[in-house]
PAZAPA-4460 file (N, C-alpha, C; in steps of 0.05 Angstrom, whole numbers, plus 32768, in hexadecimal, padded with zeros to 4 digits):
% residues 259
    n_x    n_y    n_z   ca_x   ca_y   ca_z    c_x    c_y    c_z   seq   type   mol
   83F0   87B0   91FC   840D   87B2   91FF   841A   879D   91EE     1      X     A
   8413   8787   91E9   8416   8771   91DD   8414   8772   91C0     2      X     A
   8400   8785   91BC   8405   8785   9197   8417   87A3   9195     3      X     A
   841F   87AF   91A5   842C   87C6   91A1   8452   87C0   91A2     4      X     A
   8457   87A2   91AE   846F   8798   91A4   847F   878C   9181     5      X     A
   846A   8782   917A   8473   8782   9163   847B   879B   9151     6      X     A
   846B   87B4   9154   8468   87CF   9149   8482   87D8   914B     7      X     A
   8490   87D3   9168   849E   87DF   9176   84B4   87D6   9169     8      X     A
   84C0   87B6   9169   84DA   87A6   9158   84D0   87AA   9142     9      X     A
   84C0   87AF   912C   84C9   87B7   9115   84D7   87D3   910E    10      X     A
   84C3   87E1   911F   84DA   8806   9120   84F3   87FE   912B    11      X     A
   84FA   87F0   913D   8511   87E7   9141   852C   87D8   9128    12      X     A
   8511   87C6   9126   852A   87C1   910A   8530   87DB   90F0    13      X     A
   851D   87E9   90EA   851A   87FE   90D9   8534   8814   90DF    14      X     A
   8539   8817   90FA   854B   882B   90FF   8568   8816   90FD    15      X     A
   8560   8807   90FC   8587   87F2   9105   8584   87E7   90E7    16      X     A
   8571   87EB   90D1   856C   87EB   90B9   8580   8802   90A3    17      X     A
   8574   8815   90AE   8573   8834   909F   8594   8838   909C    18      X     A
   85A5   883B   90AA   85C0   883B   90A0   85D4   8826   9092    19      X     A
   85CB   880D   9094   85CE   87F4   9086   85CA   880A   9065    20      X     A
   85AE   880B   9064   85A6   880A   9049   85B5   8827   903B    21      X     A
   85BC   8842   9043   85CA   8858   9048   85DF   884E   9036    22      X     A
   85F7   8841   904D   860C   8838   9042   8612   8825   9025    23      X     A
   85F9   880F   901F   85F4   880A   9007   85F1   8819   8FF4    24      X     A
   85EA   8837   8FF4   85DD   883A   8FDB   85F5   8849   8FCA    25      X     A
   85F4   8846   8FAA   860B   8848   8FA1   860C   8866   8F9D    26      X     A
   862C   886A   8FA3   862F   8887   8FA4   8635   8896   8F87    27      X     A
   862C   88AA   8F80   8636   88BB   8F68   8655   88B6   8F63    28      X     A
   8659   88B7   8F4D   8679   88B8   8F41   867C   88C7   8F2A    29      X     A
   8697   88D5   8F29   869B   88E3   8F13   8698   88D7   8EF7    30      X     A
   869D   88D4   8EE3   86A0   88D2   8EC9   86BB   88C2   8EC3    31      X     A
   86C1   88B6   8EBB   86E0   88A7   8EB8   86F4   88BC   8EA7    32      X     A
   8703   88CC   8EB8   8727   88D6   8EB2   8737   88C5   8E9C    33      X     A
   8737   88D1   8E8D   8728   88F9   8E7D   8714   88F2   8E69    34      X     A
   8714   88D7   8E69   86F3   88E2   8E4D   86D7   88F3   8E62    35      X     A
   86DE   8901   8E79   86D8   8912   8E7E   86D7   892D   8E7C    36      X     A
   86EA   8930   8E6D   86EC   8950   8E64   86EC   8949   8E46    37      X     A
   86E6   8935   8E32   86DC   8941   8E15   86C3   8946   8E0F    38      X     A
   86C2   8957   8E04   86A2   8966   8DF2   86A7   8964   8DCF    39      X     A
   8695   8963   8DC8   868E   8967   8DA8   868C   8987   8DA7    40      X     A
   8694   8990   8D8B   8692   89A8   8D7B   8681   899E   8D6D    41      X     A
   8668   89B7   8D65   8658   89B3   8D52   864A   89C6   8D47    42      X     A
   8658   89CA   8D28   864E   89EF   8D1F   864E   89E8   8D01    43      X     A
   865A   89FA   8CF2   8663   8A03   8CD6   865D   8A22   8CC7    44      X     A
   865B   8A22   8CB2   865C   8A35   8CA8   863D   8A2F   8CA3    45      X     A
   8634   8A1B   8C96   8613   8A25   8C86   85FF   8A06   8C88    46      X     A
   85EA   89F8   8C83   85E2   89E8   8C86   85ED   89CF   8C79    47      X     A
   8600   89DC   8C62   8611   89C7   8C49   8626   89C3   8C56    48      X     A
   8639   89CD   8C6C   8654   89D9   8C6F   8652   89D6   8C8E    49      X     A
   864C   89B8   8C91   8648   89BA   8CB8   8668   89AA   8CBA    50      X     A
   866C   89AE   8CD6   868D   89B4   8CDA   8683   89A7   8CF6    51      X     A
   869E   899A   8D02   8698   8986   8D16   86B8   8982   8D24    52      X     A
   86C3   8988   8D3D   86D2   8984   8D4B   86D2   8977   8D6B    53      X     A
   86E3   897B   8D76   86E8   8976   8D8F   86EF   8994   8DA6    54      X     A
   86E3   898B   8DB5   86F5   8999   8DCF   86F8   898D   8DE5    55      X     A
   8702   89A2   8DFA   8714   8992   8E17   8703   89A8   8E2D    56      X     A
   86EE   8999   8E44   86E6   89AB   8E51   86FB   89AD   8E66    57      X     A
   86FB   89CB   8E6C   8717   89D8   8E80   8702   89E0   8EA2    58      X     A
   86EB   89DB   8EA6   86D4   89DD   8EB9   86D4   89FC   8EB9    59      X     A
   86BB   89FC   8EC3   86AF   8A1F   8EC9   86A7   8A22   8EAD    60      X     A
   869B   8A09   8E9F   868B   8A16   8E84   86A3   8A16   8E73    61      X     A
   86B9   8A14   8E70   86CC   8A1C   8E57   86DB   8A04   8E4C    62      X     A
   86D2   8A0A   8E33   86EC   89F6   8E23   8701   89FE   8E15    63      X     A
   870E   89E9   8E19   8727   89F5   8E01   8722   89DF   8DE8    64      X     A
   8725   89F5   8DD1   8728   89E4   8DB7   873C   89EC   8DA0    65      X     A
   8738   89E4   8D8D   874D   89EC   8D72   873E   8A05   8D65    66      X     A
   8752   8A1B   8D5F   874C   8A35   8D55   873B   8A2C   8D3D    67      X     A
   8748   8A1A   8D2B   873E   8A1B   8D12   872B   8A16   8D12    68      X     A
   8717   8A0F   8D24   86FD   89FF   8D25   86EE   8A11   8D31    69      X     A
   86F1   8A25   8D38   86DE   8A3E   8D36   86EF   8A5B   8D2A    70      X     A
   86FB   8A5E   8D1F   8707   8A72   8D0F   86F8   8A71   8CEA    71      X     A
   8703   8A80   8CE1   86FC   8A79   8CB6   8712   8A6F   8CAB    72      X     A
   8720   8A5D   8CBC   8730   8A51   8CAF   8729   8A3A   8C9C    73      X     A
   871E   8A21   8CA5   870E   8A0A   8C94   86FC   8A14   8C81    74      X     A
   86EA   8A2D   8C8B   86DE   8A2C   8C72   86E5   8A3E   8C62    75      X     A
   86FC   8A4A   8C68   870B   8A52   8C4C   8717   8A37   8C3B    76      X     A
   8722   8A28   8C4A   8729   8A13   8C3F   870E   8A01   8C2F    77      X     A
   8702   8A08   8C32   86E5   89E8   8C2E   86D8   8A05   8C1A    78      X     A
   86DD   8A22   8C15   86D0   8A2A   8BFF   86AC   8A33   8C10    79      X     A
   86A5   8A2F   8C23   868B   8A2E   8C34   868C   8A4D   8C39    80      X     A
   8670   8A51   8C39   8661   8A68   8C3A   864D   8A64   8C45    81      X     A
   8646   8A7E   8C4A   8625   8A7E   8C55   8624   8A91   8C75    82      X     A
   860B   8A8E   8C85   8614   8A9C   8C9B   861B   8A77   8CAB    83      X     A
   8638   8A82   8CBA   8635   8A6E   8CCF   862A   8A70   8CEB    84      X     A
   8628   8A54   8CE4   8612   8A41   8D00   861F   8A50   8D15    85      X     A
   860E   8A43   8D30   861D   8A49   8D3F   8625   8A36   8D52    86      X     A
   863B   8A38   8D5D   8649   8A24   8D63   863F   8A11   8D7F    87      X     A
   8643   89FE   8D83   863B   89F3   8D98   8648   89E0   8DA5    88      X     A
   8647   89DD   8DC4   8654   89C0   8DD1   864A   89B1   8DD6    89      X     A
   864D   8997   8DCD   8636   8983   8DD8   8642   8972   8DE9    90      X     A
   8645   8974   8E13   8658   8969   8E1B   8642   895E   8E3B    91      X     A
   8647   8942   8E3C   863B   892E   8E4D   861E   892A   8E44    92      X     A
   8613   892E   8E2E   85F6   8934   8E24   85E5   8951   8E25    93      X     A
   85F8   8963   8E33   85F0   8986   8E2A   85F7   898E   8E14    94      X     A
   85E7   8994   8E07   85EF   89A7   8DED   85EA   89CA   8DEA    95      X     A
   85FD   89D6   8DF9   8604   89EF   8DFE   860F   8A06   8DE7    96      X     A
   8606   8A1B   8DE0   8612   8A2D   8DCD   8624   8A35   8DDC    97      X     A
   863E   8A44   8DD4   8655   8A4B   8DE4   865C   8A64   8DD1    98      X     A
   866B   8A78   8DE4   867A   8A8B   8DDD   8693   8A89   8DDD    99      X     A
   86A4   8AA0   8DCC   86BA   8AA1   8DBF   86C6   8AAD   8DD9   100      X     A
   86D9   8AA6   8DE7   86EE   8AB6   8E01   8707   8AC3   8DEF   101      X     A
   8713   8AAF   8DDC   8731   8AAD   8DDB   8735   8A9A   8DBB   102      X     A
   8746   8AA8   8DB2   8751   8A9C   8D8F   8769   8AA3   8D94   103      X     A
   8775   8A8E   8D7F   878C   8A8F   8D7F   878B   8A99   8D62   104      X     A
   879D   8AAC   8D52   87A2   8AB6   8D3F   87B2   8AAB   8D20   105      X     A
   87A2   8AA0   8D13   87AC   8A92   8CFD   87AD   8AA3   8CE5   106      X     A
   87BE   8A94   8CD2   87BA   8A97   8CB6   87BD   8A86   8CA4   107      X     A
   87AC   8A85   8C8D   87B0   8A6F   8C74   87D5   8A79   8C65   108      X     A
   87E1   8A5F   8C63   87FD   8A63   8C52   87F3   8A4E   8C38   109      X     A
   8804   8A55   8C23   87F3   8A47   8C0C   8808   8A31   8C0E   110      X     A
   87FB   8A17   8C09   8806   8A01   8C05   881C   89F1   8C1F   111      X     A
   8809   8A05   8C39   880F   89FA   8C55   87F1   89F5   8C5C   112      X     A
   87E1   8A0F   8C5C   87D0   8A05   8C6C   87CC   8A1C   8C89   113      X     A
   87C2   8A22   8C9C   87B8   8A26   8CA7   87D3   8A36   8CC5   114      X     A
   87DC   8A48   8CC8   87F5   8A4E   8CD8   87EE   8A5E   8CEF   115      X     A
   87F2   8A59   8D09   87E7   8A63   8D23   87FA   8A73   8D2E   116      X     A
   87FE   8A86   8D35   8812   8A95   8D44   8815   8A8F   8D62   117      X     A
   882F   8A90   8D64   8835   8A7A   8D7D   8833   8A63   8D7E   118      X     A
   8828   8A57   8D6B   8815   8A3F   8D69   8809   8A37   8D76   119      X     A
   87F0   8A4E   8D82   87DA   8A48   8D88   87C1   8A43   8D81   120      X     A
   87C5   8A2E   8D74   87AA   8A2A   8D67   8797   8A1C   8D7A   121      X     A
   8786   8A33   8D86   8776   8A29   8DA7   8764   8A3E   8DA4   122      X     A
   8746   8A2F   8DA9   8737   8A49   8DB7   8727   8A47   8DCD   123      X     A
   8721   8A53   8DDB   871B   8A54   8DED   8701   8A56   8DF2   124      X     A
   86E7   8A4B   8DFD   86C4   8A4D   8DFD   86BD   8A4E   8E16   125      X     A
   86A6   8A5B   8E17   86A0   8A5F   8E2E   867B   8A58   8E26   126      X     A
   8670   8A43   8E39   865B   8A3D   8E34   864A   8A49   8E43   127      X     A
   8631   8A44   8E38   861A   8A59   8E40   860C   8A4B   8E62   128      X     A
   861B   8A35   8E66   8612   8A27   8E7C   8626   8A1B   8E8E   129      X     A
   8631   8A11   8EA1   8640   8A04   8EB4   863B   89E7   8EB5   130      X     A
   864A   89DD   8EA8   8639   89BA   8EA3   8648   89AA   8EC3   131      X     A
   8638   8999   8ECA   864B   898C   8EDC   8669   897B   8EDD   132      X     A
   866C   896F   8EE2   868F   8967   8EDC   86A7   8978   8EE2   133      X     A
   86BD   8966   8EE8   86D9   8974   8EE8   86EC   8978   8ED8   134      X     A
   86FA   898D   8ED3   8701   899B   8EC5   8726   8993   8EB7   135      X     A
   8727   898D   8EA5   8744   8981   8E9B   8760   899E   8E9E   136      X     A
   8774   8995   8EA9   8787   89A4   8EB0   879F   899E   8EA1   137      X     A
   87AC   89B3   8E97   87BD   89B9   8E87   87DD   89AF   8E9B   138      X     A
   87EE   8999   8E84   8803   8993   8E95   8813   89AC   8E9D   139      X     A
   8830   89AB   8EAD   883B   89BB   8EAC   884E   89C0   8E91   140      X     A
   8849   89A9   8E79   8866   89A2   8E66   8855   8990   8E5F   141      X     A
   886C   898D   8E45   8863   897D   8E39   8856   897B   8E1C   142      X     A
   8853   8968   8E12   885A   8946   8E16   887B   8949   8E08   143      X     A
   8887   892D   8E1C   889E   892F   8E12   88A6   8916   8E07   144      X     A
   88B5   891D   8DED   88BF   88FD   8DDF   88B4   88E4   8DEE   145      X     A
   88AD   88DE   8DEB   88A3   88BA   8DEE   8898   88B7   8E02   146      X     A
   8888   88D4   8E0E   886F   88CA   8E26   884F   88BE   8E1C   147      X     A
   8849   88AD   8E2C   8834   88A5   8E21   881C   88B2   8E25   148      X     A
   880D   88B1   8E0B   87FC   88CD   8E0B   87E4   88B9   8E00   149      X     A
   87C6   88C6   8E0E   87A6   88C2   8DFB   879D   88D2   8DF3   150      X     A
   8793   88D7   8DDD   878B   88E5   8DCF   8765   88DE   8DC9   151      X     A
   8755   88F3   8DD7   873B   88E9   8DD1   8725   88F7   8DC7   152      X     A
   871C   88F3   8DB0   870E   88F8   8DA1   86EF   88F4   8D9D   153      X     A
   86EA   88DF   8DAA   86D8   88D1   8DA6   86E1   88B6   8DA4   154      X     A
   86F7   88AE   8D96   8704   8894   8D91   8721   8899   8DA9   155      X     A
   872A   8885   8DAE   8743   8889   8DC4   8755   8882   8DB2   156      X     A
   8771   888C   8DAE   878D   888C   8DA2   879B   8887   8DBB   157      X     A
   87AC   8871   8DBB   87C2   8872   8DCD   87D7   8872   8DC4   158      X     A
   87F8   887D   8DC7   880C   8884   8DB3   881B   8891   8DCE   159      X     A
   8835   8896   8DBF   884A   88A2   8DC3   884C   88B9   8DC0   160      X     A
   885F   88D3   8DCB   8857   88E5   8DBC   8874   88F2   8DAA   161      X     A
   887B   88F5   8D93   888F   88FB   8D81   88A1   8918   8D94   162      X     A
   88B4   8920   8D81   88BC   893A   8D85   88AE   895B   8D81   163      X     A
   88B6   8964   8D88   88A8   897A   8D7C   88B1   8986   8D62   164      X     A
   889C   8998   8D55   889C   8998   8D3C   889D   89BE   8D38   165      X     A
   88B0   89C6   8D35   88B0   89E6   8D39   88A3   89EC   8D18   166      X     A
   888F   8A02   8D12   888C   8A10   8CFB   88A3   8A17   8CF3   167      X     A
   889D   8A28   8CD5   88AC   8A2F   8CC7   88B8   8A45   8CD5   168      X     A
   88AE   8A5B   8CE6   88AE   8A6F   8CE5   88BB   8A6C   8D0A   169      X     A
   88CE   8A71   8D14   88CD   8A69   8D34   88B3   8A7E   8D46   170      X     A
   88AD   8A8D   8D3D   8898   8AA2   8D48   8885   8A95   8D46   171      X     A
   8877   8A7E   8D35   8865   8A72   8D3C   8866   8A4D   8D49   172      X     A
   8874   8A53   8D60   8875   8A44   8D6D   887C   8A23   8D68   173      X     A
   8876   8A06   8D75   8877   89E9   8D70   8867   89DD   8D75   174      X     A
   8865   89CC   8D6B   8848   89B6   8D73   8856   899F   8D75   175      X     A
   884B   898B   8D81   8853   8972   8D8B   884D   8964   8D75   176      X     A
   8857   8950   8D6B   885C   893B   8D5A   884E   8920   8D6C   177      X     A
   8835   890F   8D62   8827   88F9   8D67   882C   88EA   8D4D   178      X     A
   8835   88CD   8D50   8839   88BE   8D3F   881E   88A6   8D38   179      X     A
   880C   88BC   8D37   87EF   88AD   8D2A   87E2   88BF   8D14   180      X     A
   87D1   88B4   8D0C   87B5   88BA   8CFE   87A0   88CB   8D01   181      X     A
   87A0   88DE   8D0A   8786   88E6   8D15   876E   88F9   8D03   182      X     A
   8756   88EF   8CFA   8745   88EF   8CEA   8737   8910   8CE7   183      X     A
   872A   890E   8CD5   871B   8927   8CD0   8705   8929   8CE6   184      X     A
   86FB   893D   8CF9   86EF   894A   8D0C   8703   893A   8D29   185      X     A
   871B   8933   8D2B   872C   892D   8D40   872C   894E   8D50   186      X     A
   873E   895A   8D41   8741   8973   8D42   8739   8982   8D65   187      X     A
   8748   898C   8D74   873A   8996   8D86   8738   8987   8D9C   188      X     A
   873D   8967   8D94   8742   8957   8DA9   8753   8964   8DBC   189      X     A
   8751   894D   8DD5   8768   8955   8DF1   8771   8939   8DE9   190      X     A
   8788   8945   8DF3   87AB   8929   8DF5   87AE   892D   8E0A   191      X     A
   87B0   8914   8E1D   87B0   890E   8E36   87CC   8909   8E3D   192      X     A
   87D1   8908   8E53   87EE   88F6   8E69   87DB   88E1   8E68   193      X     A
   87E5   88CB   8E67   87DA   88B3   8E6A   87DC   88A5   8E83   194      X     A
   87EC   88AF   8E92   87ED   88A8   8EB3   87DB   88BD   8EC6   195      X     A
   87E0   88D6   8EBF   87DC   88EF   8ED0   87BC   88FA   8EC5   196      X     A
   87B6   88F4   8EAF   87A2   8903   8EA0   87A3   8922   8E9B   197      X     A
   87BC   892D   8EA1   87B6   8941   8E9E   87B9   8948   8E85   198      X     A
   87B0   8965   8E7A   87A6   8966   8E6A   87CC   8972   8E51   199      X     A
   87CE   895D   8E37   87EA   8968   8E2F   87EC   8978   8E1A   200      X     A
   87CF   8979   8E10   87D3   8985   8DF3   87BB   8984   8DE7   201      X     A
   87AB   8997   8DC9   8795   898D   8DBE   879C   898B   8DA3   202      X     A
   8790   8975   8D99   879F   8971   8D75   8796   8990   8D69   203      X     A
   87A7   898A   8D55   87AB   89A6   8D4A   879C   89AD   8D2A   204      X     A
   87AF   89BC   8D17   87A0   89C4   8D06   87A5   89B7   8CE5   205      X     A
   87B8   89A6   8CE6   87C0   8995   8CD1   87D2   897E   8CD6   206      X     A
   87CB   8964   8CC8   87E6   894E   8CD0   87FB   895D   8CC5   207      X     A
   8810   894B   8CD1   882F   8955   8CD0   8838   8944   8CB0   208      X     A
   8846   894F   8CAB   884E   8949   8C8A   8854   892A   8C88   209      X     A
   8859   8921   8C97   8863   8903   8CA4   8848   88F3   8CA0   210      X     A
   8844   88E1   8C93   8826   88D4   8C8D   881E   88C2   8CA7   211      X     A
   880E   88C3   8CB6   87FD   88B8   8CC3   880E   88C3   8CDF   212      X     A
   8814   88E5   8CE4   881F   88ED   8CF3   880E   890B   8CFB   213      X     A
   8807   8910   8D16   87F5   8926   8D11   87FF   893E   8D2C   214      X     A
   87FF   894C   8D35   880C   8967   8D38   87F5   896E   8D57   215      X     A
   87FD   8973   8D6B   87EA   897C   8D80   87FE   899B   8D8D   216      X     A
   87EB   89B1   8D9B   87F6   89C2   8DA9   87FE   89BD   8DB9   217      X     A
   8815   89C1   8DCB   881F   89B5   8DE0   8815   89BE   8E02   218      X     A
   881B   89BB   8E12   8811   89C3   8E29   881C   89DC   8E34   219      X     A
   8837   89E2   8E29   883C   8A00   8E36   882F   8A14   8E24   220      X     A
   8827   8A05   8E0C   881D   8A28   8DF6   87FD   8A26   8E06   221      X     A
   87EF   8A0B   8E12   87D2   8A10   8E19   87D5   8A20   8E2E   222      X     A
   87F2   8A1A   8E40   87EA   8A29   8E5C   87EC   8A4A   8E4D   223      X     A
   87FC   8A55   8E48   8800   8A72   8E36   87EA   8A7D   8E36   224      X     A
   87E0   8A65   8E1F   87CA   8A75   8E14   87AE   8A76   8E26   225      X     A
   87A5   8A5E   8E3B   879C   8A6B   8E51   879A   8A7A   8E6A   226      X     A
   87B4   8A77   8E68   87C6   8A98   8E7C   87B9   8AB2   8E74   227      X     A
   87BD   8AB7   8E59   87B8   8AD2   8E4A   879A   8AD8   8E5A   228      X     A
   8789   8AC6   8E55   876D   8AC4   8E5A   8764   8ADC   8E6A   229      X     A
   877A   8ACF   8E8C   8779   8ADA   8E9D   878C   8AF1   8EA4   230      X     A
   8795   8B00   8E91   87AF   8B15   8E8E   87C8   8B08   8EA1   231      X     A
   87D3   8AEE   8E99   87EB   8AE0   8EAB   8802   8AE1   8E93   232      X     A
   87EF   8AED   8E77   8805   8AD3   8E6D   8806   8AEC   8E4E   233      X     A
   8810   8AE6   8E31   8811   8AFE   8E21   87F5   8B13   8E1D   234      X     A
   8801   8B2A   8E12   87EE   8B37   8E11   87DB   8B3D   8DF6   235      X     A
   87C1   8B41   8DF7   87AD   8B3A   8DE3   87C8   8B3F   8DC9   236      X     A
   87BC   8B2D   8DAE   87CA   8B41   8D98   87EE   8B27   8D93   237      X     A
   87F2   8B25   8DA6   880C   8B15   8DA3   8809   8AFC   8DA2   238      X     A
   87F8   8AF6   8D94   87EE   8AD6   8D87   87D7   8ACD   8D88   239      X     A
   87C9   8AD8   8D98   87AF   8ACF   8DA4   8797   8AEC   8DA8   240      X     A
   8783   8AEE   8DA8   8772   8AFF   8DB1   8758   8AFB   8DB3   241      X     A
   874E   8B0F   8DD1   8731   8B07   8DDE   8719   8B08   8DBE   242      X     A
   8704   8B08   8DCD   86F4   8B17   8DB8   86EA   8B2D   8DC0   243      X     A
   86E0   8B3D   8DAA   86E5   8B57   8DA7   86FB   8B67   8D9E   244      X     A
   8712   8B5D   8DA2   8731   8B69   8D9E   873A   8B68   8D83   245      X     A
   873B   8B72   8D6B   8740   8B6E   8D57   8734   8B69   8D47   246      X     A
   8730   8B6C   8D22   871F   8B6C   8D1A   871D   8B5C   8D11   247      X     A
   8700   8B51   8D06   86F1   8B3D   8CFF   86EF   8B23   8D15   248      X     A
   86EC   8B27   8D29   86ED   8B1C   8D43   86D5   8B0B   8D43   249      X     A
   86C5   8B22   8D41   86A3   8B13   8D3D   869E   8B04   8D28   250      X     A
   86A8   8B14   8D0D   86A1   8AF9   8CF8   86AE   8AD8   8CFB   251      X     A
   86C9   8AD9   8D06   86D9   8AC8   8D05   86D6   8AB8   8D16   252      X     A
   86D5   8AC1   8D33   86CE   8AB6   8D4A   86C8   8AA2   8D4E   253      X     A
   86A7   8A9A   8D40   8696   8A82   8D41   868C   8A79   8D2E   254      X     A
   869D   8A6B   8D1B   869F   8A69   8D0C   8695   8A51   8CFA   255      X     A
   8697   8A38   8D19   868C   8A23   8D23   86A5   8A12   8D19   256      X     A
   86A9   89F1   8D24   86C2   89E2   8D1D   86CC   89D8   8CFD   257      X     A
   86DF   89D1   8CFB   86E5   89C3   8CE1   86ED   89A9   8CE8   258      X     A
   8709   89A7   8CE3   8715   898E   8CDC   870B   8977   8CF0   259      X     A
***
């Protein structure tokens, strides 16, 4: 009985132990808001002609990125041939091939450059897997004159955000005016609320004529154009279309990123 006491206060301490140590142990945490929702683009046209952007994961597998960076727009511009790669996301250390959902509808203007109808220059991916993480949300508006906006790329921009900048044409829509720099494979980035994180805009398809000034989609053309997605919002053909819908869909589609 006597050696069966000690036995007895150590199981004792073990159970008045076990929730002590429970409550210690460190709990899982998300990712730090919002360099939680960027991913890398990673494609091109040919092994000479690799092409490199950004996107914004929207959760349930989908990103949103810049049309031109899976469309034939860049490598009409860059002269690149060949069969193109195929495109890929490389986002929290998954590197996922993705499909074409949604383009926005461009065309080359000579001595502009690159022109989106509606100005949506957005496309939409859908990856071959469900990565973990939460998903970045589109403001209601936005950005307006002199809210403070991040822009993340891989590098963080913090700034202001300018006026808006209407095309030539009013049918193809405005882009927000950022009074920075933003580099070759930026492109595709997400522009943040800097308080809210929600999600305001993704840089776009050329800087603004203004030198060291660069051009993002705004948050009501992203909601639009992910409305349509789900038949909320225009119908295929009026700026934007699924794949399959129109021709050269497949060639154009995946095209892999540029700028």
């Amino acid at each position: 009985m006597n050696r069966a006491l000690p036995l007895l206060a150590v199981l004792l301490l073990s159970a008045c132990a076990e929730p002590e140590a429970r409550r210690l142990e460190p709990l899982p945490r998300l990712p730090d808001v919002p360099d939680a929702f960027r991913a890398e683009l990673l494609g091109g046209r040919s092994p000479d002609c690799r092409l490199r952007g950004q996107a914004v994961y929207l959760g349930g597998g989908r990103f949103l990125t810049a049309a031109h960076l899976v469309d034939d727009m860049v490598p009409r511009l860059r002269d690149c041939s060949g069969i193109p790669l195929e495109p890929l996301i490389v986002f929290h250390g998954y590197t996922m091939p993705v499909r074409l959902l949604r383009l926005g509808v461009g065309e080359l203007e000579p001595q502009v450059g690159p022109i989106y109808r509606r100005g949506e220059d957005l496309a939409l991916l859908e990856a071959s897997r469900v990565p973990p993480g939460p998903g970045a949300r589109p403001c209601p508006a936005g950005p307006a004159p002199g809210q403070a906006v991040i822009v993340l790329s891989g590098k963080r921009h913090e700034t202001r955000a300018g006026p808006m900048v209407p095309e030539s044409r009013g049918s193809d829509g405005a882009y927000a005016d950022l009074p920075i720099h933003l580099a070759q494979g930026e492109s595709g980035a997400g522009v943040f609320d800097a308080r809210s994180f929600c999600l305001l805009g993704v840089v776009s398809h050329r800087p603004d004529a203004t030198p060291d000034h660069s051009r993002i989609v705004p948050a009501a053309t992203i909601r639009t154009f992910l409305g349509a997605v789900e038949g909320a919002g225009p119908a295929a053909g009026e700026g934007s279309r699924p794949v399959g819908q129109g021709a050269g869909d497949t060639a154009a589609g995946l095209r892999g990123p540029g700028t």
